[in-house]
C-alpha positions in Angstrom: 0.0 0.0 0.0 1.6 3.5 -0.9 2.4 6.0 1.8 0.0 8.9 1.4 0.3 12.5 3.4 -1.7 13.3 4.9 -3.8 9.7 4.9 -6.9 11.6 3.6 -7.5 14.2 1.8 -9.2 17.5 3.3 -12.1 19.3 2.8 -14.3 17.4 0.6 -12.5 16.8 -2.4 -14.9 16.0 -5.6 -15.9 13.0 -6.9 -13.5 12.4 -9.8 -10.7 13.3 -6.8 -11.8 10.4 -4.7 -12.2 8.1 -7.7 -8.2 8.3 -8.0 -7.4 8.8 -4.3 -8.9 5.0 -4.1 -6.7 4.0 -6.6 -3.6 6.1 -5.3 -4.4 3.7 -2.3 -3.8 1.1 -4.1 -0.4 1.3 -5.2 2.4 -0.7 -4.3 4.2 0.5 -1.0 7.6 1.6 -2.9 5.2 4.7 -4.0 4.6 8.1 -1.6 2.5 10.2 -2.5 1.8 13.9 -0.7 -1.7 15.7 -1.1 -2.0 19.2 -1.7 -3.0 21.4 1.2 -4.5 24.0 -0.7 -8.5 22.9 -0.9 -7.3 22.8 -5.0 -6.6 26.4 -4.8 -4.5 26.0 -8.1 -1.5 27.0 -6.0 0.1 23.3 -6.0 -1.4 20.0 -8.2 -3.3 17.6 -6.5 -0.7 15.1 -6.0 3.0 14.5 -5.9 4.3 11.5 -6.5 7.3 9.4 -5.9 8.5 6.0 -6.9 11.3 4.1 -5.6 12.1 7.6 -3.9 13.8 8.7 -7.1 10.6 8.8 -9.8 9.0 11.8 -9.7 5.2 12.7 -10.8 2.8 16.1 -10.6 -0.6 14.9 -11.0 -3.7 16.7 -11.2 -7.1 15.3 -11.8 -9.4 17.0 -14.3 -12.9 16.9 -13.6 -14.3 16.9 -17.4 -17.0 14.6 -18.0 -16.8 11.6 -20.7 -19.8 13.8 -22.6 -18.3 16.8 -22.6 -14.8 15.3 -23.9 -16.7 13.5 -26.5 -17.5 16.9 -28.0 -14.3 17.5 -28.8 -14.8 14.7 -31.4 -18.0 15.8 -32.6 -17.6 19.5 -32.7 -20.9 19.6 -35.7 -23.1 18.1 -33.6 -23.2 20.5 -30.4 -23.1 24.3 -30.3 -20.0 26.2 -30.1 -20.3 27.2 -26.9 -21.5 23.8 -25.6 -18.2 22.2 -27.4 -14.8 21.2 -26.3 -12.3 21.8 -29.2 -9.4 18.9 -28.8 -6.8 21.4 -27.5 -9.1 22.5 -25.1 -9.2 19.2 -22.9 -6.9 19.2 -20.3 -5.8 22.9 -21.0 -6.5 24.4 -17.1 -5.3 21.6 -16.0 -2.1 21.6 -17.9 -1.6 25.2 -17.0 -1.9 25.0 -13.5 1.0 22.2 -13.6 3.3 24.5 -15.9 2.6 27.5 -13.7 3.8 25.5 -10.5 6.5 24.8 -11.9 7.7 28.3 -13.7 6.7 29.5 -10.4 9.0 27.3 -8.3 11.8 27.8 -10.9 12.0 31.4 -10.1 12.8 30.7 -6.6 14.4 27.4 -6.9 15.7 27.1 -9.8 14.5 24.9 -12.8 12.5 22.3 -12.0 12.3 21.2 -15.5 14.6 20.2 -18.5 17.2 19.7 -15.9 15.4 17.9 -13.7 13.8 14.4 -14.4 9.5 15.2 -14.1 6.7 13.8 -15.1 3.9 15.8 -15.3 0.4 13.9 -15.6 -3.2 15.0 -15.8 -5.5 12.3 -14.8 -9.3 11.8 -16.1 -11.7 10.0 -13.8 -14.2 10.4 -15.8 -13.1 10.1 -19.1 -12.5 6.4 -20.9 -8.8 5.7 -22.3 -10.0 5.5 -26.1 -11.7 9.1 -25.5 -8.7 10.8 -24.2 -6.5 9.0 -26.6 -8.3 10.4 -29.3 -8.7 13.9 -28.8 -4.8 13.6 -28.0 -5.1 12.6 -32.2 -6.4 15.7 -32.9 -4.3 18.4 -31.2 -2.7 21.2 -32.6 -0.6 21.8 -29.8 2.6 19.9 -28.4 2.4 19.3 -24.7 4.9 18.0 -22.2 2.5 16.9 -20.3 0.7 13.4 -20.4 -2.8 12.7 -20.1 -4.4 9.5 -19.0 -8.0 8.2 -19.5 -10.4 6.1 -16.7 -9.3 2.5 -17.7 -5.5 4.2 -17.4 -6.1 4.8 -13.4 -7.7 1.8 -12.8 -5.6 -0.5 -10.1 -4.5 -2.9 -12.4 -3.4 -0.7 -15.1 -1.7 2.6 -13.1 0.8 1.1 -11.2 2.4 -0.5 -15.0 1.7 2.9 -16.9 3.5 4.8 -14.1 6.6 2.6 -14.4 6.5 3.1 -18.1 6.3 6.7 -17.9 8.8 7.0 -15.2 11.6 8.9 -16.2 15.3 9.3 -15.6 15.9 8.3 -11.8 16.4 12.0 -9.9 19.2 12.6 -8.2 19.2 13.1 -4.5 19.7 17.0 -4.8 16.3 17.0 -7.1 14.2 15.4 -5.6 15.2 17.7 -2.5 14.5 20.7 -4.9 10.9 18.9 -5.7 10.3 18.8 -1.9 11.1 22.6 -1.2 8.6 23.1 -4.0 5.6 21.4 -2.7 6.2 20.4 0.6 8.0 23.8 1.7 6.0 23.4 5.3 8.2 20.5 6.0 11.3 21.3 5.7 13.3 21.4 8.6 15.9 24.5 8.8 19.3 23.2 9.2 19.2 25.8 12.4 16.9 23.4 14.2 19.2 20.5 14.0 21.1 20.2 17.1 22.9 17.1 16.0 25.3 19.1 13.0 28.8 20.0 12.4 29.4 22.3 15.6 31.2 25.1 12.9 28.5 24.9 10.5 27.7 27.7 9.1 24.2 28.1 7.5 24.4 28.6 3.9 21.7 28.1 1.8 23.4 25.4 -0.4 23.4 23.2 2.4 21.3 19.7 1.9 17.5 20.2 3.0 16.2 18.2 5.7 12.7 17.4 6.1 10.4 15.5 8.4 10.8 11.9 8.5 7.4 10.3 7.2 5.9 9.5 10.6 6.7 13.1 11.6 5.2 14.9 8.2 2.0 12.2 8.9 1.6 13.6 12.9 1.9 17.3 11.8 -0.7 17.0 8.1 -3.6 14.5 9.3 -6.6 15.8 10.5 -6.0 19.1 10.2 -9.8 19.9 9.2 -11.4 21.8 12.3 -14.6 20.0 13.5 -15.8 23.6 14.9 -16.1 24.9 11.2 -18.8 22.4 10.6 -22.4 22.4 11.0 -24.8 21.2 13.9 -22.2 20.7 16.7 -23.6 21.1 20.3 -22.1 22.1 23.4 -21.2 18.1 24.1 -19.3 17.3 20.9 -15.8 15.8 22.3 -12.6 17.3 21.7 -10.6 15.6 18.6 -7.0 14.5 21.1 -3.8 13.4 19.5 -0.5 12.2 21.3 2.6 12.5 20.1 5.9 10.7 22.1 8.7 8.7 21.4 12.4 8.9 22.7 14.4 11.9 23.2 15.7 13.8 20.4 12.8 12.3 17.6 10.9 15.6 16.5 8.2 15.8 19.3 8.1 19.4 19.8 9.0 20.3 15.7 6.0 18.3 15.3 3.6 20.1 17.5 4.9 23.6 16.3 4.6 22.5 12.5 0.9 21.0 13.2 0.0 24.4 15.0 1.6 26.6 12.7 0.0 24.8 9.5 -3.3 24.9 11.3 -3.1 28.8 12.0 -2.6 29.0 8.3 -5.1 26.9 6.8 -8.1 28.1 9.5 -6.9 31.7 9.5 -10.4 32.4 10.9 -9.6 29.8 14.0 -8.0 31.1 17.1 -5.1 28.5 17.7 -3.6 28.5 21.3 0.3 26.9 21.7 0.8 26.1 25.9 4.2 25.0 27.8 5.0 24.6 30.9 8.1 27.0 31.4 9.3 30.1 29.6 12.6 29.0 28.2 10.3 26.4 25.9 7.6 29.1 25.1 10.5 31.3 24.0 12.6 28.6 21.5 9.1 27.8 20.0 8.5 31.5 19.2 11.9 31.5 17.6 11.4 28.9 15.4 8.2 29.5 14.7 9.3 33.1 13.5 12.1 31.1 11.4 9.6 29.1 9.5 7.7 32.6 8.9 5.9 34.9 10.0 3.9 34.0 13.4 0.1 34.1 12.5 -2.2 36.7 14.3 -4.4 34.1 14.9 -1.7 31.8 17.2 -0.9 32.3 20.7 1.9 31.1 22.3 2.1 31.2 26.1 3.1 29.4 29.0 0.2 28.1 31.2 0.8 30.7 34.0 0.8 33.6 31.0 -2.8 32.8 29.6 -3.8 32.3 33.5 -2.5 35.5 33.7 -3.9 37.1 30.6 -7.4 35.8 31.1 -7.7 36.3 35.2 -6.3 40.0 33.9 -3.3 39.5 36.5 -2.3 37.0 39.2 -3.1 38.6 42.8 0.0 37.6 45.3 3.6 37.2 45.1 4.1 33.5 44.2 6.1 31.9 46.6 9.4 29.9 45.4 10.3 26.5 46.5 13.0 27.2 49.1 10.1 30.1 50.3 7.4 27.0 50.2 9.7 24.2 52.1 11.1 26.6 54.8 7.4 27.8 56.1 6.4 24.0 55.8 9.4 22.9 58.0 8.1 25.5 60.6 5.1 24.4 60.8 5.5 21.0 61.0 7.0 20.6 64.1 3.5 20.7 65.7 2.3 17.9 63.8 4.8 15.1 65.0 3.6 12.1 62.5 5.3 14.4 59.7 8.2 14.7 61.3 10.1 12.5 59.2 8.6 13.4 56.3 10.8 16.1 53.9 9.5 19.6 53.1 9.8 18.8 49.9 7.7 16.2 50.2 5.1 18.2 51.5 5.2 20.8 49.6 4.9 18.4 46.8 2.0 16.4 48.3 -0.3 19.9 48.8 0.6 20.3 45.3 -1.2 16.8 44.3 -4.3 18.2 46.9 -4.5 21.7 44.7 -3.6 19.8 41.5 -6.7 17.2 41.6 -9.2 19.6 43.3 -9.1 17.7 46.4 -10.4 20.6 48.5 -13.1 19.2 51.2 -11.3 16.7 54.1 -13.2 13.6 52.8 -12.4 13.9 49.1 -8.5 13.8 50.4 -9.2 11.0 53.0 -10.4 8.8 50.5 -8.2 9.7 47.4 -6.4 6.9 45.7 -2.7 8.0 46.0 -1.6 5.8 43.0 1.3 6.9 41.9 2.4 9.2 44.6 5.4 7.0 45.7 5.7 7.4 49.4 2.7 6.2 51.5 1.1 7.9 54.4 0.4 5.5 57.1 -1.2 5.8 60.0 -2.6 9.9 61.4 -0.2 10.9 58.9 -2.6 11.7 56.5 -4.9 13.5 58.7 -2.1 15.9 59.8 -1.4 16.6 56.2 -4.9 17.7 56.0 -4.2 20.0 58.6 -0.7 20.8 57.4 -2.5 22.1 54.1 -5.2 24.5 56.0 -2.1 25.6 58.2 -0.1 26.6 55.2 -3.2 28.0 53.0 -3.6 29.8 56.1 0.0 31.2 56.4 -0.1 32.6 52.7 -3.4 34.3 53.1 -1.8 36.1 56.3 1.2 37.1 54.4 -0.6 38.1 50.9 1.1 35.9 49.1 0.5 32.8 47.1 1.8 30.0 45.2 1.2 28.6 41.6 -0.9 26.1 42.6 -3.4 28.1 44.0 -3.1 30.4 40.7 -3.8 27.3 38.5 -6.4 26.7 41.2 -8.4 30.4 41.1 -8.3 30.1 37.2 -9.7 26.6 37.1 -12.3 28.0 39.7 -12.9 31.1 37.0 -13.0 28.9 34.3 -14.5 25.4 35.1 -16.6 25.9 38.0 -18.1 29.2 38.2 -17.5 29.9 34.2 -17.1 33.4 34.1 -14.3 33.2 31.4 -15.3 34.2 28.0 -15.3 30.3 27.4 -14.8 28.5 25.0 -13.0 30.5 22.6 -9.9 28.2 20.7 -10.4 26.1 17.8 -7.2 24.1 18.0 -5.4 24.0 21.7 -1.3 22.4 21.4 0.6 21.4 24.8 4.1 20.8 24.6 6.0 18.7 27.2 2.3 17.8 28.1 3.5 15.0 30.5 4.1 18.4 33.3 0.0 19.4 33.3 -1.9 18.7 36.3 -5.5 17.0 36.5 -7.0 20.9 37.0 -4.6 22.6 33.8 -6.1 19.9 31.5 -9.7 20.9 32.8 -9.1 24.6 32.3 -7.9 23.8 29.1 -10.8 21.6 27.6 -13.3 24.3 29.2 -11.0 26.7 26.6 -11.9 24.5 23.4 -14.6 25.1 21.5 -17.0 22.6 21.2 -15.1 19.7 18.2 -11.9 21.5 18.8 -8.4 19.8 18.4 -6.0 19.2 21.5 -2.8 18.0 20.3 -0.4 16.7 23.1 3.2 16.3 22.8 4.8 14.3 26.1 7.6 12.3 27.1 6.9 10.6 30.2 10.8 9.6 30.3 11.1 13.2 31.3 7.9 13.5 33.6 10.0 14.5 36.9 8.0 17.0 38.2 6.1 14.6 40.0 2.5 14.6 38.4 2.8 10.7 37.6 -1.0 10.4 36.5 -2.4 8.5 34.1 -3.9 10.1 31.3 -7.2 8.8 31.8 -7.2 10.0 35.4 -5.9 13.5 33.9 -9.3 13.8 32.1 -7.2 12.8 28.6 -8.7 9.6 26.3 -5.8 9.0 23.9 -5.6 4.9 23.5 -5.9 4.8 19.6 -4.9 8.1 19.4 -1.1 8.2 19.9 1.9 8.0 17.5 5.0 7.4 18.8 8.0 8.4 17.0 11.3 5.8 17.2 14.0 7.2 15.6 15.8 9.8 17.9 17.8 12.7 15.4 19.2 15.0 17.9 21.9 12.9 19.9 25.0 11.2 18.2 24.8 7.5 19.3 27.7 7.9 22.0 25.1 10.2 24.0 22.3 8.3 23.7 23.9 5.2 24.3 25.4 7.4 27.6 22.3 9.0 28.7 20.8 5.3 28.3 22.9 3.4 30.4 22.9 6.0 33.3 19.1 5.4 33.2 19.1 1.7 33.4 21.9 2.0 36.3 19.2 3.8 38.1 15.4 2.8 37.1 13.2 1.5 39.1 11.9 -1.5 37.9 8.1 -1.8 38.9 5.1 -1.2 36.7 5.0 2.6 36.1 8.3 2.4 34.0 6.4 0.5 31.4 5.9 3.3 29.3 8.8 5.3 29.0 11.1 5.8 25.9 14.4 4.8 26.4 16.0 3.5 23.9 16.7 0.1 22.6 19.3 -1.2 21.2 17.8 -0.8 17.0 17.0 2.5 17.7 20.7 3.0 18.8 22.0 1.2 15.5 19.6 3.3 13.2 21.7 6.8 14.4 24.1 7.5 11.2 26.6 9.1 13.6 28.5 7.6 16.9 30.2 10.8 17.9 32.0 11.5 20.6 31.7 10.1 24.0 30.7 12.6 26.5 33.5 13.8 28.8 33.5 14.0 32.7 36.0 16.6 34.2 35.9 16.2 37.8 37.0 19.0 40.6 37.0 19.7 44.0 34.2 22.0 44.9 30.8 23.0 43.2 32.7 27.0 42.8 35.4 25.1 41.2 32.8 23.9 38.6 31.6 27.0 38.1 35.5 28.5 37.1 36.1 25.5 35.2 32.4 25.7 33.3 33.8 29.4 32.4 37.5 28.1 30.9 35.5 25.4 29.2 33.2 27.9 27.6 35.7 30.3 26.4 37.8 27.6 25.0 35.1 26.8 23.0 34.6 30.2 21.6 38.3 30.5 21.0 38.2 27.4 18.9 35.7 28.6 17.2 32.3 27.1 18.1 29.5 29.3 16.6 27.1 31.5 18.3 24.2 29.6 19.8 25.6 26.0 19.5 26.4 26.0 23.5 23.7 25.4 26.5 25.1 25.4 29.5 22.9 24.1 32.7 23.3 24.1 36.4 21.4 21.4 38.3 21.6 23.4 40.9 19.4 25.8 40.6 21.1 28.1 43.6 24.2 28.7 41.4 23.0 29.6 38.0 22.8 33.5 38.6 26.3 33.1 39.8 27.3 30.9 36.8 25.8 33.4 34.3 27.9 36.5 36.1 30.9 34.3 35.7 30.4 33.7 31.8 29.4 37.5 30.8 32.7 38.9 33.3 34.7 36.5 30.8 33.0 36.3 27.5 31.5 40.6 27.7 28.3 41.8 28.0 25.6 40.4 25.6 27.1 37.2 24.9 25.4 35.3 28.0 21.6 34.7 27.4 19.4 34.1 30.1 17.0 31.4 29.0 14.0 32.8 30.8 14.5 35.8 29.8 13.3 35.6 25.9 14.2 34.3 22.4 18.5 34.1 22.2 19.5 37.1 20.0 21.6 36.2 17.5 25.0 37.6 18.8 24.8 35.8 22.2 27.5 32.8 22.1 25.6 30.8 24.8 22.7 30.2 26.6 22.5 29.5 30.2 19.5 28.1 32.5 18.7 25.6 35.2 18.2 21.8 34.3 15.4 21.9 35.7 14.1 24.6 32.9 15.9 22.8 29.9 13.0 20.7 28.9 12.7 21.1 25.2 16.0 22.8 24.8 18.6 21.8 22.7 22.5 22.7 21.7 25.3 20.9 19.8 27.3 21.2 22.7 25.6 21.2 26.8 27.8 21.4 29.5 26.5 20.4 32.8 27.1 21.6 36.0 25.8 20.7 39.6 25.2 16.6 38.6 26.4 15.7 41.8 24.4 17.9 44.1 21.3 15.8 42.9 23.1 12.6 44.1 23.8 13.7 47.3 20.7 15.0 48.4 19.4 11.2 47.8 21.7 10.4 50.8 20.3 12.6 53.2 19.8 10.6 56.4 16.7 12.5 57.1 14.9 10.8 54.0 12.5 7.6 54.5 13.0 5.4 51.7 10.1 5.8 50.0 11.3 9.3 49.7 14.6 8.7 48.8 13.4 6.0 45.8 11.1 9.1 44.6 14.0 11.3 44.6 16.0 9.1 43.1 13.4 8.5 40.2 13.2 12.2 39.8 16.7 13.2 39.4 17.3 10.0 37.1 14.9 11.5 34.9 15.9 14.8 35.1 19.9 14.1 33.9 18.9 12.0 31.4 17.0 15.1 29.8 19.4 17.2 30.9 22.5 14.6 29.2 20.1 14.4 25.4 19.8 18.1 25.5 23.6 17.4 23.5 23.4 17.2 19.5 27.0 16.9 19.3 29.3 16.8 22.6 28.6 16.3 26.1 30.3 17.7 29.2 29.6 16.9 32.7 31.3 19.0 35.4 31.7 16.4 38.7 33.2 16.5 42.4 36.4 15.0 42.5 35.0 12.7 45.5 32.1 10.9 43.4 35.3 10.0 41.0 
């Protein structure tokens, strides 16, 4: 069966369209085919079509009737303007083929004479012996070749095609074919983390494009059920899942679906949602790479559009450290949680706020499936009472904490509905795994009534500790996932690296059955095995932070480009430090704050917390702070449920941080874990 892109064709394509579509179907599966995206605007033909990935044909399918060919043949018998003289047959068609490809030659280059294409138009409803006759009687040359009903008939296509096939095309045309009618896949050599580290970015480099399974997530089903007739307030939302291991296109994908979907429903409102502003911020770059962002797309994180619609967030938002010390003090009067970590806590009133769990007996009774360490005993009624304390403690103070602002807009938006709700067509979540039970709820009260949520998660990288299912999250997508296999961004040597530090550390039990690591074919299919990543060890975490800055500007004295570094502190306490160290050495400008915005194109590096990196991406990543996660997992006053947690969490959290590298790896260690 031939590959086809998207799978179906959109809209609703005519009749004489669908007639060949079936038989486009039917072709062997060493054919791919691509559909036009342009509701047969007369932009691009119908089809383009590949055999044997060197074969190329433009196809487009006439609608003319086998009467009204016929009077092309018997001009005498039918008024003039009721007639079809022979040259006439085919002629729009014909035209619309040439123009695509005078057009394309003008910014490409020429895609003909030089180039090895077929050009075909197609007749549905025409019989073989009609077309072939009218062809009799032409005045007119024509490099084009036109084919009858019987001709596009299953048994009969597949042999014509292979007859008319021309020269095999080499690899730089058919690249020049794809740029041509596929220009919303191609993938800027820019985005590709795994490249020469002084590549420049010339544009006689060889194209790259999505890999079939990636092109087929971002084109099918891109028809908006809201644009249609007679849906009620009840229609479901249309959910797709993307995943796969890291490196393999899961946020490109999501960016080119939302992107393509802006354009094509320019009258939709299309909403784009992460969890953190360094990811917000690289998708609005390349989004403005590809072109220019549409008016109709928003990109936010979560807490932005929380912000935006609750017309601003009342309180100062506590930080963690702010969160665990008020916690500890208040603790002590509640002696079952005495050995139980701040962190902890502060994580577990999280989960309360996160699944609405806001009267006593909806908490007593919750299922804590996933939640790792167990509460025996009273201790779960004095967390009840630890949660009131604390609520009470930040409504003494004025302040507040995310959880309660994801709480007040799911309160604005879910139960009371006092948001202008539901206003998005389409909504995308990248690094979906990171939403809480309540975010997906605000979220669906958002779409429109048919709408399209498109998730893109790795739960390899869920170590923000959310660890629901996505049934329990409100999310059916069984049926509705594609996972993508083949991992682009990391050489082999670091995924082989980030791999093996995983399975040194995973806990085996159930709830690892769905992660992505690698397997040993997906490691063979990586065309590069690259450097093994490099582990400088010294004394103290400040000494990491001097070496990090002799590392960096060796790099720029070598001659790394602009933009090809990430560097990232896993502990979050020393990354303002680390970034003061860098611009003292490397001058002002040349040190980009990750959170701060898009990187501007003279800064040499960017700099942010692992914690933040999700979705980030570099040739070259050197990491600081590794061990600091390690030894907090031997902190005496842990119980081991909390220490396996922890140790699950920063497991998952290096091995983003270690395939954040395209190219080279560098961890910065303490001499005493050597």
């Amino acid at each position: 069966m031939a590959k086809i892109i998207p799978a179906k064709p959109r809209g609703k394509p005519d009749k004489p369209f669908l007639a060949f579509y079936r038989v486009l179907k039917s072709l062997p599966d060493d054919f791919t085919a691509w559909l036009s995206l342009d509701d047969r605007s007369g932009r691009r033909p119908d089809v383009f079509l590949v055999w044997r990935e060197r074969h190329a044909f433009l196809i487009q399918v006439a609608e003319t009737s086998q009467q009204l060919a016929e009077t092309a043949l018997q001009a005498d018998f039918f008024k003039q303007d009721e007639a079809l003289r022979p040259d006439d047959l085919g002629r729009l068609e014909s035209e619309l083929l040439e123009n695509f490809v005078a057009r394309s030659s003008e910014v490409l280059g020429p895609l003909a004479g030089e180039l090895s294409l077929k050009r075909l138009v197609l007749f549905p409803n025409v019989s073989e012996g009609t077309v072939d006759e009218v062809m009799l009687l032409r005045t007119e040359d024509s490099e084009t070749s036109y084919l009858g009903l019987h001709q596009v008939q299953a048994a009969h296509f597949t042999r014509r095609l292979e007859a008319l096939a021309s020269a095999a095309l080499p690899e730089p045309g058919l690249t020049h074919l794809r740029r041509a009618y596929t220009p919303e896949s191609e993938v800027p050599d820019s985005f590709v983390a795994r490249t020469g580290m002084d590549r420049n970015t010339m544009a006689d480099l060889p194209a790259c494009f999505l890999d079939f399974d990636q092109e087929w997530c971002v084109k099918n089903d891109l028809d908006l059920l809201s644009q249609q007739e007679n849906l009620v307030d009840q229609t479901p939302a249309a959910v797709r899942l993307v995943t796969g291991v890291a490196g393999s296109g899961k946020s490109l994908v999501l960016l080119y679906r939302a992107l393509l979907s802006a354009k094509l429903h320019p009258g939709a409102r299309v909403l784009v949602l992460t969890h953190n502003r360094p990811l917000r911020y690289e998708l609005e770059r390349r989004s403005k790479h590809l072109e220019k962002m549409p008016k109709n797309l928003l990109c936010r994180t979560f807490f932005q559009w929380a912000d935006r619609c609750l017309e601003g967030i009342k309180g100062d938002p506590w930080p963690p450290y702010k969160i665990e010390s008020c916690l500890t003090r208040l603790k002590e009067e509640m002696p079952p949680l005495a050995k139980l970590s701040a962190a902890f806590l502060a994580d577990e009133i999280g989960w309360i706020k996160d699944q609405r769990l806001l009267k006593k007996d909806l908490y007593m009774e919750a299922v804590r499936v996933g939640r790792g360490t167990s509460l025996r005993g009273s201790q779960r009624e004095e967390m009840w009472k630890l949660f009131h304390a604390y609520q009470h403690e930040l409504e003494r103070q004025g302040a507040t904490d995310w959880h309660n602002i994801a709480l007040r807009f799911h309160d604005a938006a879910v139960v009371e509905k006092r948001l202008r709700f539901p206003c998005f067509d389409a909504v995308f979540i990248d690094e979906a795994q990171f939403f809480a039970k309540t975010w997906f709820e605000t979220v669906s009260a958002a779409l429109k009534p048919g709408g399209h949520l498109f998730l893109a998660a790795d739960p390899t990288q869920g170590f923000l500790r959310r660890r629901q299912s996505w049934i329990a999250a409100g999310i059916e997508v069984r049926g509705r996932c594609t996972k993508l296999t083949q991992a682009y961004r990391n050489t082999r040597a670091i995924l082989r690296f980030a791999r093996e530090f995983y399975e040194s550390r995973r806990d085996l039990d159930e709830s690892e059955t769905d992660l992505n690591v690698p397997d040993e074919a997906q490691l063979a299919a990586i065309s590069e095995e690259g450097e093994a990543p490099v582990e400088l060890y010294v004394p103290t975490a400040q000494d990491e932070i001097a070496r990090a800055v002799n590392e960096v500007f060796s790099l720029r004295e070598g001659g790394l480009q602009p933009s090809k570094l990430l560097v990232l502190s896993a502990n979050s306490a020393l990354e303002q430090a680390l970034r003061v160290a860098l611009a003292k050495q490397l001058g002002c400008g040349l040190v980009h704050n990750a959170k701060s915005g898009p990187i501007p194109p003279e800064a040499f590096c960017t700099v942010t917390t692992l914690h933040a990196a999700t979705g980030l991406e570099a040739p070259v990543v050197i990491l600081l702070g590794m061990d600091s996660l390690l030894e907090a997992e031997n902190d005496l006053r842990l119980s081991e449920d909390e220490r396996r947690d922890l140790r699950r969490d920063h497991t998952r959290m290096l091995y983003m941080g270690f395939t954040r590298a395209g190219q080279r790896l560098v961890l910065l260690r303490s001499a005493r874990h050597k």
